[in-house]
C-alpha positions as CSV (number, residue, x, y, z in Angstrom):
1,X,27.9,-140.9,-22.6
2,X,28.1,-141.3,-18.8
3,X,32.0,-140.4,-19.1
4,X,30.7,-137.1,-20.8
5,X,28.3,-135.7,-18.6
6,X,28.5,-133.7,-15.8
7,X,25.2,-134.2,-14.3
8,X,23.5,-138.0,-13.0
9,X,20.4,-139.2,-12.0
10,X,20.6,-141.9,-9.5
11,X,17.7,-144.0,-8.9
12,X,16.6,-147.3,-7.3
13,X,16.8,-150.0,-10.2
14,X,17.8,-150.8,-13.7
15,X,14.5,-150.1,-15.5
16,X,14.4,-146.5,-14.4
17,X,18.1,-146.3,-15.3
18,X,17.1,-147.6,-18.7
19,X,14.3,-145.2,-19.0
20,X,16.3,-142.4,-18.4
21,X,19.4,-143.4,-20.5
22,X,16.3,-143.8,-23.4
23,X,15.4,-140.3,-23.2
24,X,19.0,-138.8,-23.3
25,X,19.8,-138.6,-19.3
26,X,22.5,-140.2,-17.9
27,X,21.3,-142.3,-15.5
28,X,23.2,-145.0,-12.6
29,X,20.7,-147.2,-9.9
30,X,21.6,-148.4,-6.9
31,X,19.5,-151.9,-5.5
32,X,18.2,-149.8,-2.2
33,X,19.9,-148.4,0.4
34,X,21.2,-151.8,1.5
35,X,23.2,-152.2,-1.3
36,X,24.3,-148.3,-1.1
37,X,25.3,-149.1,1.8
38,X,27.3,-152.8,1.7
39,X,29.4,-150.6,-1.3
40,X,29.6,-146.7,-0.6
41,X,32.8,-146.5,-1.0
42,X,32.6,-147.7,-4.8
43,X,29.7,-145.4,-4.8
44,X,31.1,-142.3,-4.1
45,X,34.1,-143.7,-6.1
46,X,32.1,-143.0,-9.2
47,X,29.6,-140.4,-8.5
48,X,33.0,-138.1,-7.2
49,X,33.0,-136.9,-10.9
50,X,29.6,-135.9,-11.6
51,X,29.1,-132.3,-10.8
52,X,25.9,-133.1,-9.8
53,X,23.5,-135.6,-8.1
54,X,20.1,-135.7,-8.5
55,X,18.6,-138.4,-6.8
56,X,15.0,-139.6,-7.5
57,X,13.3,-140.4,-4.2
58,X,10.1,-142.4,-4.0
59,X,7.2,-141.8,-1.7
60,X,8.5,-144.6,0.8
61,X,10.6,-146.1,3.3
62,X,13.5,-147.2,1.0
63,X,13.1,-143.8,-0.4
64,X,13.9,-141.4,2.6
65,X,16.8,-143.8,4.0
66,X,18.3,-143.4,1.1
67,X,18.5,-139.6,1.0
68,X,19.8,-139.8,4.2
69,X,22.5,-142.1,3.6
70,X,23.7,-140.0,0.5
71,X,23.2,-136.8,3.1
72,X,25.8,-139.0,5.4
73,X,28.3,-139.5,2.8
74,X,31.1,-138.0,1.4
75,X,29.4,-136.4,-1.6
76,X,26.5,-135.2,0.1
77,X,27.3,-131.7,-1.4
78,X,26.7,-132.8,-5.0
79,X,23.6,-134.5,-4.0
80,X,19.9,-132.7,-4.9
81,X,16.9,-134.9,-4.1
82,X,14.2,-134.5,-6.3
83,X,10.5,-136.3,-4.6
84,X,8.5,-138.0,-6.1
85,X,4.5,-138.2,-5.0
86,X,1.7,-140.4,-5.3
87,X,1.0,-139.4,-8.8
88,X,4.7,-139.4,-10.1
89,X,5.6,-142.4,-8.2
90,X,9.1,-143.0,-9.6
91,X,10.7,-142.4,-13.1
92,X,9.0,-144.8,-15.2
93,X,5.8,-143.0,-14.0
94,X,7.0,-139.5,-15.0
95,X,8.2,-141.1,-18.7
96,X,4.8,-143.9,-19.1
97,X,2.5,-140.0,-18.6
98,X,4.8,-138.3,-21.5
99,X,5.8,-135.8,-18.9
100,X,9.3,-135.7,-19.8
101,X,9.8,-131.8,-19.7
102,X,9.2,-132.2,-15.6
103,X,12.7,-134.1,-15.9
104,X,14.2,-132.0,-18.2
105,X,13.4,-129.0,-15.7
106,X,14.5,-130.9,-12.8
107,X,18.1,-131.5,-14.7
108,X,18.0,-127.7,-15.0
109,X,17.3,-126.3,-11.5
110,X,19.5,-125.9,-8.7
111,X,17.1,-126.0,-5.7
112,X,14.8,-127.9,-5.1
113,X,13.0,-128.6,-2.1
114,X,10.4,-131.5,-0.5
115,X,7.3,-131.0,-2.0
């Protein structure tokens, strides 16, 4: 599936990667920034073939350094943040409310700005 697509969601941790995969999205996490980080190179390796990007932030610290490490590397042009608040906290959130069409319109858009 992930070989197929052209589009990925990249989020922090395996359950919203397997919450997303369940619902049809392809989906890759990354452990933090840290760990973006300790293997960008590996990284951008893989996400270099996705069209792209659209990375689920979280109302928090580890949240915004992580947009702007993506934003610092080298396929910061594929990259689309898409922020999540106090009521959506993260993907599990979004899926656990049944609000799946506010995904599926996110994977639609191009532009999307910080709430």
């Amino acid at each position: 599936f992930i070989l197929k697509s052209e589009k990925v969601w990249l989020v922090e941790g395996e359950s919203d990667v397997q919450v997303l995969s369940s619902h049809g999205f392809c989906a890759l996490g990354v452990a933090g920034v840290g760990m973006f980080k300790a293997h960008q190179a590996e990284y951008e390796s893989v996400l270099g073939r996705f069209n792209k990007i659209f990375l689920a932030v979280e109302p928090d610290q580890g949240g915004t350094k992580l947009v702007e490490a993506l934003m610092a590397s080298n396929v910061k042009e594929k990259v689309e943040p898409v922020y999540f608040n106090a009521e959506y906290k993260d993907v599990r959130t979004i899926t656990s409310m049944a609000d799946i069409p506010l995904l599926e319109n996110c994977w639609s858009f191009e532009n999307r700005t910080n709430p």
